[in-house]
DRENLUM-376331 format. One record per atom (N, C-alpha, C): y, z, x. Coordinates in steps of 0.2 Angstrom, whole numbers, plus 2048, in hexadecimal, padded with zeros to 3 digits. Atoms other than C-alpha are relative to their C-alpha. Layout:
N
{site {Y, Z, X}}
...
***
This chain:
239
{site {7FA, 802, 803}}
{site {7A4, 824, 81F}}
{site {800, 802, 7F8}}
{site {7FE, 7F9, 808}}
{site {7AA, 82A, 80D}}
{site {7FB, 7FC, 7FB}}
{site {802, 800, 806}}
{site {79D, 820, 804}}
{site {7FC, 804, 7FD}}
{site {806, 7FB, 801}}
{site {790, 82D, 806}}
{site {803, 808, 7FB}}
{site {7FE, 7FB, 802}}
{site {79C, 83A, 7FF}}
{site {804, 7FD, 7F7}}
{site {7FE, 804, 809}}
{site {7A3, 82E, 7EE}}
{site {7FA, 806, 7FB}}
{site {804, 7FD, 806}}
{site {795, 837, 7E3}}
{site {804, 809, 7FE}}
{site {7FD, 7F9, 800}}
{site {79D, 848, 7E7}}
{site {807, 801, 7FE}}
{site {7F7, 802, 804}}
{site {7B0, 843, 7E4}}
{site {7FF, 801, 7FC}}
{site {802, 800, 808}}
{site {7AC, 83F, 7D5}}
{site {7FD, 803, 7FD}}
{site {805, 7FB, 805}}
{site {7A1, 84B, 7CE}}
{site {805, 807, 801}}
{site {7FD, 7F9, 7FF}}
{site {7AD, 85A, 7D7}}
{site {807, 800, 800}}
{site {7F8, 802, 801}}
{site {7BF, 854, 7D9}}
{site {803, 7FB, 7FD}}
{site {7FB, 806, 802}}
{site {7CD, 84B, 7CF}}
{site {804, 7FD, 804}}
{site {7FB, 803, 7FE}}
{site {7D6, 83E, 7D6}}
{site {804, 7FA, 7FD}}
{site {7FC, 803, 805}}
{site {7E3, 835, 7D2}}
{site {805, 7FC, 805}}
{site {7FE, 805, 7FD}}
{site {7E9, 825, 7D7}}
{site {808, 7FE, 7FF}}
{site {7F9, 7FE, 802}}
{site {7FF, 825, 7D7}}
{site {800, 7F8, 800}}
{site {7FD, 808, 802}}
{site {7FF, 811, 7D3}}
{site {7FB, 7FB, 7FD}}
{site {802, 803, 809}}
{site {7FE, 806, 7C2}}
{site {7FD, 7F8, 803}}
{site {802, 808, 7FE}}
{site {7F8, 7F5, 7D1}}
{site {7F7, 801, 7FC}}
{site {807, 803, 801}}
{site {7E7, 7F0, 7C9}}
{site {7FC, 7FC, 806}}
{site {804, 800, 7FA}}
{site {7E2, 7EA, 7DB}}
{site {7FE, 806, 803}}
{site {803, 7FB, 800}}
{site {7E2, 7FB, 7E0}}
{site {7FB, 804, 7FE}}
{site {805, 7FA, 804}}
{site {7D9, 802, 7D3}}
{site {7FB, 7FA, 802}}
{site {805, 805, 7FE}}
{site {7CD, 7F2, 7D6}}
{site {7FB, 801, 808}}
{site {803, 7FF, 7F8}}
{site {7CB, 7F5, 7EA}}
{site {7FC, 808, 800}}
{site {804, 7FB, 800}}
{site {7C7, 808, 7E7}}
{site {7F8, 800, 7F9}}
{site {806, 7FF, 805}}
{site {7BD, 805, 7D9}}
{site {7F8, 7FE, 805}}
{site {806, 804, 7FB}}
{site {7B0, 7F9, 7E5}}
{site {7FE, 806, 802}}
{site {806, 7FA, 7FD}}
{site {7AA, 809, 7ED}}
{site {7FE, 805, 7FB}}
{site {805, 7FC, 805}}
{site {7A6, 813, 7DE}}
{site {804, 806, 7FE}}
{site {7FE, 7F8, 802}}
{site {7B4, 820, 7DD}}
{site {805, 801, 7FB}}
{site {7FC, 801, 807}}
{site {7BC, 824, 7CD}}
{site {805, 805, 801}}
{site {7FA, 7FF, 7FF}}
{site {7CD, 82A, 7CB}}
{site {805, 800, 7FA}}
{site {7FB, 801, 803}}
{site {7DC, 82C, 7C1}}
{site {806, 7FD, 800}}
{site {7FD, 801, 7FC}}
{site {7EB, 823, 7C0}}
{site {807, 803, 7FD}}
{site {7F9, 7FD, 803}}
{site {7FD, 82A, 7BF}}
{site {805, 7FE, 806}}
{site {7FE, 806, 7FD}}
{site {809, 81D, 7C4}}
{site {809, 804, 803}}
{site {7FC, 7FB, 7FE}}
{site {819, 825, 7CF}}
{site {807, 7FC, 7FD}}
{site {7FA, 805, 803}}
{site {82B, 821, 7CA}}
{site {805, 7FF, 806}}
{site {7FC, 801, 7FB}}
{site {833, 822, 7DB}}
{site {802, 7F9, 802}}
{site {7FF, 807, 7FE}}
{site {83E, 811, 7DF}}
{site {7FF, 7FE, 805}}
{site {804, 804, 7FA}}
{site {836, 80D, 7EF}}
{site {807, 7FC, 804}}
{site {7FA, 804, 7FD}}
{site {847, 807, 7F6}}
{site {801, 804, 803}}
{site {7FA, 7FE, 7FC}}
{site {84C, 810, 803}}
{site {804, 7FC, 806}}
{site {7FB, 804, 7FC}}
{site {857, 80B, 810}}
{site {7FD, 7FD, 807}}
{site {805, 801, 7F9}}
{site {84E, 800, 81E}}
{site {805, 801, 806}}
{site {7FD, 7FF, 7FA}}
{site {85B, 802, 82B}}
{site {7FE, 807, 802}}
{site {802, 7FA, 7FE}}
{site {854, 814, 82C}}
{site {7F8, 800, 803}}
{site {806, 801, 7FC}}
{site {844, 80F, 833}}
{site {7FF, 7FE, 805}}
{site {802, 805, 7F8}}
{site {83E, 808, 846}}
{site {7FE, 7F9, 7FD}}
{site {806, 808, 802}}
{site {831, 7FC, 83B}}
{site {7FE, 801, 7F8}}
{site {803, 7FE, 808}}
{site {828, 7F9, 82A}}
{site {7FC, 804, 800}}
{site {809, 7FB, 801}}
{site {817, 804, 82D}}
{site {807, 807, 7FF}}
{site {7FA, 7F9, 803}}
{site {827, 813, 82F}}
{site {803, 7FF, 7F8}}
{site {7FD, 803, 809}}
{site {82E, 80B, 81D}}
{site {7FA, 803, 7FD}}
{site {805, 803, 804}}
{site {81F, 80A, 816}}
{site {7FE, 809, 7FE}}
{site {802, 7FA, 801}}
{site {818, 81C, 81A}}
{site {804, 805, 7FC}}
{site {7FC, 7FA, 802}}
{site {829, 825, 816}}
{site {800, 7FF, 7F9}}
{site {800, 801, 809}}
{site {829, 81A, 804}}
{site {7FB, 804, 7FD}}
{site {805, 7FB, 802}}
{site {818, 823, 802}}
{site {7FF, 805, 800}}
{site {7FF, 7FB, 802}}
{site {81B, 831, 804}}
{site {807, 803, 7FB}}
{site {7FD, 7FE, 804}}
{site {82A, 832, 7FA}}
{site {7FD, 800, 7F8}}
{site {807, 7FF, 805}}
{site {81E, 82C, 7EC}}
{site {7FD, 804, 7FD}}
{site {805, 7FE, 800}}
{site {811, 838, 7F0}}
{site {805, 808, 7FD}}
{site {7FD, 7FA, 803}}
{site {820, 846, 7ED}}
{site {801, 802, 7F9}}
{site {7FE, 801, 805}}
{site {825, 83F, 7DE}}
{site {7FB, 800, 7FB}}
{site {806, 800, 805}}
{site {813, 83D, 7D6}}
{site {7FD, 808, 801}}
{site {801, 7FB, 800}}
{site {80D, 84F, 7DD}}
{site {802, 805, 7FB}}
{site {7F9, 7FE, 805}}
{site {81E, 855, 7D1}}
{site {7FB, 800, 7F9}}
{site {803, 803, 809}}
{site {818, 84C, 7C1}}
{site {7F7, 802, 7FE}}
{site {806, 7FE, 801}}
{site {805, 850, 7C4}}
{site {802, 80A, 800}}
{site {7FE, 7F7, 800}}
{site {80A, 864, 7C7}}
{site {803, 803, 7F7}}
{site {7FC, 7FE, 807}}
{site {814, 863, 7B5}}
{site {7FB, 7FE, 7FC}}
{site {805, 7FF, 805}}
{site {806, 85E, 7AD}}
{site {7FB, 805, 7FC}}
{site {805, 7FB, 803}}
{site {7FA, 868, 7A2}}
{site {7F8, 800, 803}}
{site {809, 804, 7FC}}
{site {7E9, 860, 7A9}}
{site {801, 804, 809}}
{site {801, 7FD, 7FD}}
{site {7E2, 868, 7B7}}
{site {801, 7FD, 807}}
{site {7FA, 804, 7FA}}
{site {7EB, 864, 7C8}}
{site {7F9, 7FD, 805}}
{site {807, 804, 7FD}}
{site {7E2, 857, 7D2}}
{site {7FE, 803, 807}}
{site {803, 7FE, 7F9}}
{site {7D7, 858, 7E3}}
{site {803, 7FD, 806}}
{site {7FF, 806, 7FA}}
{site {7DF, 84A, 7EA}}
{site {803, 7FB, 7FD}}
{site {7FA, 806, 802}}
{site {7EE, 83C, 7E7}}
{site {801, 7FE, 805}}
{site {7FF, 804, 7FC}}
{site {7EE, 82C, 7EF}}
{site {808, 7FC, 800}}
{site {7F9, 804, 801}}
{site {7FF, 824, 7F2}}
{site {7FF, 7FD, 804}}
{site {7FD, 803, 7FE}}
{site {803, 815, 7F9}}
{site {805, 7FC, 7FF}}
{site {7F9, 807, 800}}
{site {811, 807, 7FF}}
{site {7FF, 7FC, 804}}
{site {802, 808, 7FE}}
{site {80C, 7F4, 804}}
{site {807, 7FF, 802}}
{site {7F9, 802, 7FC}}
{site {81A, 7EE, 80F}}
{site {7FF, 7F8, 803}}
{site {800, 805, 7FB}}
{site {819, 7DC, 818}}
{site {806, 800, 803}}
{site {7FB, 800, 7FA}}
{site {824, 7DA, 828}}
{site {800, 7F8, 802}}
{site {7FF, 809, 7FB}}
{site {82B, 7C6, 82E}}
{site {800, 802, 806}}
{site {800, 802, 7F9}}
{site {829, 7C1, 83F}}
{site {808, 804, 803}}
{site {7FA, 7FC, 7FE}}
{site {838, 7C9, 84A}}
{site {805, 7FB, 801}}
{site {7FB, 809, 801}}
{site {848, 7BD, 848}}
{site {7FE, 7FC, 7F9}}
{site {801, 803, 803}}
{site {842, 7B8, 838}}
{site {807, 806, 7F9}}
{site {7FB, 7FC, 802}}
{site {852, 7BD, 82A}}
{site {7FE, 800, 7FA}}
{site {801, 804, 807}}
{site {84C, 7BA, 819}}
{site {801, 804, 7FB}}
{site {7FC, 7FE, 806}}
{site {851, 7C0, 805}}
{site {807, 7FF, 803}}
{site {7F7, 802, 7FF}}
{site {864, 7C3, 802}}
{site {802, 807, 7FE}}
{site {7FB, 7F9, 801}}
{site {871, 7CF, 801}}
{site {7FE, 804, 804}}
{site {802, 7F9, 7FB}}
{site {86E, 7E0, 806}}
{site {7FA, 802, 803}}
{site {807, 800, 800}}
{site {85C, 7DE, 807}}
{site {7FF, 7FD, 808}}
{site {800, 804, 7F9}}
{site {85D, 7D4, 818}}
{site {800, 805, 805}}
{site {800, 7FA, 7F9}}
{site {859, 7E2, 824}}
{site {7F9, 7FE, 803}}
{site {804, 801, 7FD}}
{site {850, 7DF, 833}}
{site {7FF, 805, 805}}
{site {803, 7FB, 7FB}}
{site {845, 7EB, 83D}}
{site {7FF, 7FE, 808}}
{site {803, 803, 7FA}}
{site {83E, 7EC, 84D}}
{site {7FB, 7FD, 800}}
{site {805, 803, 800}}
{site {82F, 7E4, 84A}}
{site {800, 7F7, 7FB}}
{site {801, 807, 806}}
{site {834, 7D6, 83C}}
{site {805, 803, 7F9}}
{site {7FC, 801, 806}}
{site {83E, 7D5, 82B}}
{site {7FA, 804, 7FB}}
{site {803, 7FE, 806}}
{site {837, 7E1, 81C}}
{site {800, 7FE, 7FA}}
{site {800, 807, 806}}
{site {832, 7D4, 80F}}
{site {7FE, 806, 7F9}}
{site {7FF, 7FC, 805}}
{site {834, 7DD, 7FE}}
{site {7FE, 7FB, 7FA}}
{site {801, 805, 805}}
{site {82F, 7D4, 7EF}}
{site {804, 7FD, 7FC}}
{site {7FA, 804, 801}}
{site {839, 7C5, 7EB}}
{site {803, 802, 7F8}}
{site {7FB, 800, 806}}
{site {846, 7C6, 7DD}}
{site {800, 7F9, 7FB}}
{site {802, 805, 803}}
{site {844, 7B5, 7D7}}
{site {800, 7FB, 805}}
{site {804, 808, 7FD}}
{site {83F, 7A2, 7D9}}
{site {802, 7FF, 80A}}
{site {7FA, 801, 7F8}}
{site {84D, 7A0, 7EA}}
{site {7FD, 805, 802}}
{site {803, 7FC, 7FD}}
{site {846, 7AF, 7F0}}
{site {7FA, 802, 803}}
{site {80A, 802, 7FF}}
{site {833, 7AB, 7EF}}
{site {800, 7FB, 806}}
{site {800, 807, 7FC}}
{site {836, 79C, 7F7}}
{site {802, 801, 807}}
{site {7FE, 7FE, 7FC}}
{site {841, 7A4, 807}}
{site {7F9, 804, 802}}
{site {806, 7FC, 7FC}}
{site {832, 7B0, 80A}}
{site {7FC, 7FF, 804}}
{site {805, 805, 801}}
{site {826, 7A4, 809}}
{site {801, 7FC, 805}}
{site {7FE, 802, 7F9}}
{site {830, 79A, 815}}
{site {7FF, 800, 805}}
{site {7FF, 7FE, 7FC}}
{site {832, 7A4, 821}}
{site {7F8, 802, 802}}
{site {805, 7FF, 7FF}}
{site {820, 7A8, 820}}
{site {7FB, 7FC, 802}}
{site {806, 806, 7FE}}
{site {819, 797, 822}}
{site {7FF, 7FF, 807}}
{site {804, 800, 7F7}}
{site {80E, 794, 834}}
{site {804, 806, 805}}
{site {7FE, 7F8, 7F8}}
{site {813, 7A6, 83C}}
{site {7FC, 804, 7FE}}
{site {804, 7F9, 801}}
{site {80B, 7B6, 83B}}
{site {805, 806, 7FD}}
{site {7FC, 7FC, 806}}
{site {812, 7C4, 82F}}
{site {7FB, 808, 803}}
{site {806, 7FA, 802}}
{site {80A, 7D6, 82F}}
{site {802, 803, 7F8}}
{site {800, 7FD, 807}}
{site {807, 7E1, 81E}}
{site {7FD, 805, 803}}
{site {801, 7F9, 7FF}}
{site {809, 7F2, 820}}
{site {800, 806, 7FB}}
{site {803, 7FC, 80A}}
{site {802, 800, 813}}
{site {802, 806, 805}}
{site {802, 7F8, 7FF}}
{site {806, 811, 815}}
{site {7FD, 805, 7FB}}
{site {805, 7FE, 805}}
{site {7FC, 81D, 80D}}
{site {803, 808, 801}}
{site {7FF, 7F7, 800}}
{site {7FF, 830, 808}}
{site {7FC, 804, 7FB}}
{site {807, 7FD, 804}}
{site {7EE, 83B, 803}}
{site {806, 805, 7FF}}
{site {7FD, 7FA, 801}}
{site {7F6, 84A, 7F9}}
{site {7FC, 806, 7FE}}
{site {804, 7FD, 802}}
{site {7ED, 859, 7F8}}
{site {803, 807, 7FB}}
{site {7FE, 7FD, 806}}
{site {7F3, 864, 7E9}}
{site {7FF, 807, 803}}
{site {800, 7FA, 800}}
{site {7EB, 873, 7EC}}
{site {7FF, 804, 806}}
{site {7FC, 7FE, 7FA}}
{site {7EF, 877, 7FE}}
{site {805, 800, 801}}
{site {7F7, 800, 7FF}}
{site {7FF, 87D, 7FE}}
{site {802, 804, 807}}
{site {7FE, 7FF, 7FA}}
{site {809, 87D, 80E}}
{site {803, 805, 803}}
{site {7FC, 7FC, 801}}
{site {814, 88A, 815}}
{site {805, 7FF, 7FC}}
{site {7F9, 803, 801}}
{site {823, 882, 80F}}
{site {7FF, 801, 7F6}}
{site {802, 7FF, 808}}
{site {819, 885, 7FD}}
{site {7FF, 7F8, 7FB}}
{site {803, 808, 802}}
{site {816, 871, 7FB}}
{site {7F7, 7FC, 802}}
{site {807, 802, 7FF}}
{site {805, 867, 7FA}}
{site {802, 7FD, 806}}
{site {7FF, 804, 7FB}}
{site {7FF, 863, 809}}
{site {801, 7F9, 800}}
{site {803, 808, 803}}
{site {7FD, 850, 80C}}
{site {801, 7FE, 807}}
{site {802, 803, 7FB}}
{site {7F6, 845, 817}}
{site {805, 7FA, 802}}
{site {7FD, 807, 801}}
{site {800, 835, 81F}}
{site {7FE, 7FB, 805}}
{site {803, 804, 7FD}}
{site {7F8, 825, 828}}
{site {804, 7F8, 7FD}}
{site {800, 807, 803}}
{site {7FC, 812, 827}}
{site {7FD, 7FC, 804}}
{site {803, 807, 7FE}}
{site {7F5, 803, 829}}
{site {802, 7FA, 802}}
{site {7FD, 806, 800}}
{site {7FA, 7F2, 82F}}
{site {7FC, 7FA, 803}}
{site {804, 805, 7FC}}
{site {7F1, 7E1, 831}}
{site {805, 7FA, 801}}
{site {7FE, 804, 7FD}}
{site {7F7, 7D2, 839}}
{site {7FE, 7F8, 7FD}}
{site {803, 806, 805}}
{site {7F7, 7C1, 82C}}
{site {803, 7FA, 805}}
{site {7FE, 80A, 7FF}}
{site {7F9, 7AC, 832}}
{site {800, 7FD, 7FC}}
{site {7FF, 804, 807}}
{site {800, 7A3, 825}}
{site {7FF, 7F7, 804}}
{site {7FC, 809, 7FE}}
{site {7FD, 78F, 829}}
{site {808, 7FF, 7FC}}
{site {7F8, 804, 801}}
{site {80B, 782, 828}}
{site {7FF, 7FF, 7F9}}
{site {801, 803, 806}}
{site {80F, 782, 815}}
{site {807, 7FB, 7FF}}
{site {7FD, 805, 802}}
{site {817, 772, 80E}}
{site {805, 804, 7F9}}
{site {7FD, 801, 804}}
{site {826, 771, 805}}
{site {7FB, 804, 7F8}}
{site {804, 801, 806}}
{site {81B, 76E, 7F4}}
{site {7FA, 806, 7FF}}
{site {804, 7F8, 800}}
{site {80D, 77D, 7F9}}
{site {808, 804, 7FE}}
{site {7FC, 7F8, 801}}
{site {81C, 78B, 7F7}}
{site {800, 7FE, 7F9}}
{site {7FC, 7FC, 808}}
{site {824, 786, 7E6}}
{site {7FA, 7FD, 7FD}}
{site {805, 7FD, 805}}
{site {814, 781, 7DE}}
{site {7FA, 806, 801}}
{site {803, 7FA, 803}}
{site {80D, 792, 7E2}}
{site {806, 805, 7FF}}
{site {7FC, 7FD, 801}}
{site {81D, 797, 7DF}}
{site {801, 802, 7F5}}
{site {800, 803, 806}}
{site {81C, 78E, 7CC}}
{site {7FA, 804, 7FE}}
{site {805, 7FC, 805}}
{site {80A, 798, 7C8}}
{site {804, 808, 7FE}}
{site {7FD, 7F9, 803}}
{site {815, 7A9, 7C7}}
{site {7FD, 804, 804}}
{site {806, 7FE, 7FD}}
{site {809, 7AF, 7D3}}
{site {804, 806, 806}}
{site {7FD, 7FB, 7FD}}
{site {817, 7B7, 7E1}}
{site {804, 804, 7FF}}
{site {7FA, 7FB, 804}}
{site {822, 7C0, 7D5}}
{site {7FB, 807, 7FF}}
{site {804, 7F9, 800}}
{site {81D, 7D2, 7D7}}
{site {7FD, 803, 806}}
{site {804, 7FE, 7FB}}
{site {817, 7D2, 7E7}}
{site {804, 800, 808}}
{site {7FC, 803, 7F9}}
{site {81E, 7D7, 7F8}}
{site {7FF, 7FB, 805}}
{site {801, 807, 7FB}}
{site {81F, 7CA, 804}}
{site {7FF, 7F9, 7FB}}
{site {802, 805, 804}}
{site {81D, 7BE, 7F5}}
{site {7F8, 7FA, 7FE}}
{site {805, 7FF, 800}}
{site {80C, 7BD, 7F6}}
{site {7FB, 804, 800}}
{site {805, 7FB, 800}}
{site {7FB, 7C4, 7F0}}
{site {7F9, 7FB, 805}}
{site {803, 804, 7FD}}
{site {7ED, 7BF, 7FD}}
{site {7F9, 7FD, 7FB}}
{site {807, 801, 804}}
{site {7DE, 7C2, 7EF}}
{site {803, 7FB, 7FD}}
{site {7FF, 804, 804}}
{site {7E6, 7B4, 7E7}}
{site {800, 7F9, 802}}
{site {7FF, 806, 7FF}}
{site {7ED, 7A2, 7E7}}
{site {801, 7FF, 808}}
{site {7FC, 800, 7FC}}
{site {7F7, 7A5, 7F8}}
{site {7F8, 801, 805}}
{site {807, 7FC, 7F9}}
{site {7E4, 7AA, 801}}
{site {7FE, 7F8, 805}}
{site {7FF, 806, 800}}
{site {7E4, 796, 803}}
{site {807, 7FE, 808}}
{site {7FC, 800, 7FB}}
{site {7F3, 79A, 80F}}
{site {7FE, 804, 807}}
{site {802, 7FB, 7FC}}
{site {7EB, 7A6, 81A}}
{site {7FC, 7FC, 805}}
{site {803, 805, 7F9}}
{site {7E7, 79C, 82C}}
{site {7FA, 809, 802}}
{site {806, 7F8, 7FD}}
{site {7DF, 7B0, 832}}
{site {803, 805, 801}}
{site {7FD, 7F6, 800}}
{site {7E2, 7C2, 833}}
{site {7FC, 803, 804}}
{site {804, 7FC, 7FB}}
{site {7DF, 7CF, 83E}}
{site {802, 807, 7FD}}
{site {7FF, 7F6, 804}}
{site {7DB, 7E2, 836}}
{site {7FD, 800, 7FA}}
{site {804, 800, 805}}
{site {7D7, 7E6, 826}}
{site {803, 7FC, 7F9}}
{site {800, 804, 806}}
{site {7D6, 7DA, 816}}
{site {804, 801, 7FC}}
{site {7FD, 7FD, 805}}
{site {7D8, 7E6, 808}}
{site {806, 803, 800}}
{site {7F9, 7FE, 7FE}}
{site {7E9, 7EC, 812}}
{site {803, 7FC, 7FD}}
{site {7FA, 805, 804}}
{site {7F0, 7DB, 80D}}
{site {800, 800, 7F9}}
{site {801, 803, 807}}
{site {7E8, 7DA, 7FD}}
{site {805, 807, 7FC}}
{site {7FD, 7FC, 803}}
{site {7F1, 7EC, 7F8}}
{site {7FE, 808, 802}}
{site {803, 7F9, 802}}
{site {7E6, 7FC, 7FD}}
{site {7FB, 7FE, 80A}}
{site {805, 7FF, 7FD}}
{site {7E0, 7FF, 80F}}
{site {7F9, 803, 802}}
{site {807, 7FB, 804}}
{site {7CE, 804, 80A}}
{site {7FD, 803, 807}}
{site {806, 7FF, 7FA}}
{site {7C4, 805, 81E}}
{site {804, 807, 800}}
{site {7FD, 7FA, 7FE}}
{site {7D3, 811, 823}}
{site {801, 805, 7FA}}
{site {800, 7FA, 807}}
{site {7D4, 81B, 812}}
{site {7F9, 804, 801}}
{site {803, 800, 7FE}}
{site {7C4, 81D, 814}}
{site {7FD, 805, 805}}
{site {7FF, 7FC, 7FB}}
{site {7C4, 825, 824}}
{site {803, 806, 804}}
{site {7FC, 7FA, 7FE}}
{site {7D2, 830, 822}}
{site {7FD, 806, 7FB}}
{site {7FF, 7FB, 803}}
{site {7CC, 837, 812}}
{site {7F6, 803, 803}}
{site {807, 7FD, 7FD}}
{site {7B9, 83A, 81B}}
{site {801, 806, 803}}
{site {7FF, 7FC, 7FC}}
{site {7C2, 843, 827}}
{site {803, 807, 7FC}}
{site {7FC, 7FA, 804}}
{site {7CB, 84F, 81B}}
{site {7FB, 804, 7FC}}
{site {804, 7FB, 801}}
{site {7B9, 853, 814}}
{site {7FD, 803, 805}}
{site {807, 7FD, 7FA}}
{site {7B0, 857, 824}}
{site {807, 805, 805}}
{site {7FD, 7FB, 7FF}}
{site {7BF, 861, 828}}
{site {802, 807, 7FC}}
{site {801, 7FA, 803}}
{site {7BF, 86C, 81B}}
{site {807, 7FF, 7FC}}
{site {7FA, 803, 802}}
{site {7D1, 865, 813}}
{site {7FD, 7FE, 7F7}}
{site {803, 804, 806}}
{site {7C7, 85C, 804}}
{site {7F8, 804, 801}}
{site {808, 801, 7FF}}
{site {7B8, 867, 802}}
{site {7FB, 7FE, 7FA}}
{site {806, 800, 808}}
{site {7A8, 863, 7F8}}
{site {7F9, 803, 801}}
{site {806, 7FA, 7FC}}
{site {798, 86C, 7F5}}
{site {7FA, 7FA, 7FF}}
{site {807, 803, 7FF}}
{site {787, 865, 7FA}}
{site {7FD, 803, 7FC}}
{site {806, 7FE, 802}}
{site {776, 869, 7EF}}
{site {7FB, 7FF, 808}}
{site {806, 801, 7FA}}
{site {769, 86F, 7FE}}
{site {7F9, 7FC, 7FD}}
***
């Protein structure tokens, strides 16, 4: 697994984490890997009717991201990075479930793309619609590799998603809008952060944790192993 290679990242490659969440930077920190961060400006809006499901949203969001940060880190004066992480955290309702308003109301094949509420009415719709069913949270991810340029004369880049499977118990009335009242779901898609107040809602989950909390670390982890023992991300050993 990639702990055995953390001392080498960091002693031989720059990388550079393309978002300003402080859970991110929190999850990857726990393993020891250090990083930069440079925060992408892409609006993450694209049009859900264009997708089968959320994991296709999610991936294609991160990759447009990974474009958009590749660009900005290129125009820099600083020495171009080894590797830029990009992701896009998505939560999907139940299928038949309709919730937010306006034009935001699009429904997939697998469930409704819960976006981060707009205000109080909107927390509370999510939230609703959330209470005693099962949800997924879907991450996409897009490793970017700067300095393998494609045919096409672009960084390569990797792309993977994640997705786990949450059980919200029955919440009351009174659970929504006082953890509506902390401030706690503004900001976050699906209206909820798990490492938080809202972890008290969580009946059980099937997959990986850190996916919900913001950062699928097991499967990161795994892709980016692969990209060193492929020779994609090399590093050197001391005999």
């Amino acid at each position: 697994m990639l702990l055995q290679y953390v001392p080498q990242l960091n002693a031989q490659k720059k990388i550079i984490l393309a978002s300003a969440s402080p859970r991110r930077s929190e999850i990857l920190n726990q393993i020891g890997l250090k990083f930069e961060v440079l925060v992408s400006s892409f609006d993450e809006m694209l049009p859900h009717a264009d997708f089968p499901g959320a994991a296709e949203y999610a991936v294609e969001t991160a990759r447009h991201k990974a474009i958009d940060v590749a660009a900005m880190q290129a125009r820099l004066p600083s020495a171009p990075a080894d590797l830029i992480i990009v992701e896009a955290r998505l939560p999907s309702a139940p299928a038949g479930l309709i919730t937010g308003s306006g034009t935001d109301t699009v429904v997939d094949l697998s469930g409704k793309i819960l976006e981060k509420p707009h205000d109080a009415a909107d927390a509370y719709r999510i939230l609703k619609s959330l209470s005693g069913s099962r949800h997924q949270v879907h991450t996409g991810v897009a490793l970017v590799l700067p300095k393998l340029i494609d045919a096409g004369g672009k960084p390569r880049m990797h792309l993977f998603s994640s997705s786990t499977t949450v059980v919200f118990d029955e919440l009351s009335d009174q659970d929504i809008l006082h953890y509506i009242e902390s401030g706690e779901p503004f900001g976050k898609a699906g209206a909820y952060g798990i490492q938080g107040m809202a972890g008290c809602f969580v009946k059980s989950l099937e997959g990986c944790y850190f996916n919900v909390m913001g950062f699928p670390l097991h499967k990161f982890s795994k892709e980016v192993t692969d990209l060193i023992k492929d020779g994609s991300l090399p590093l050197s050993f001391l005999e």
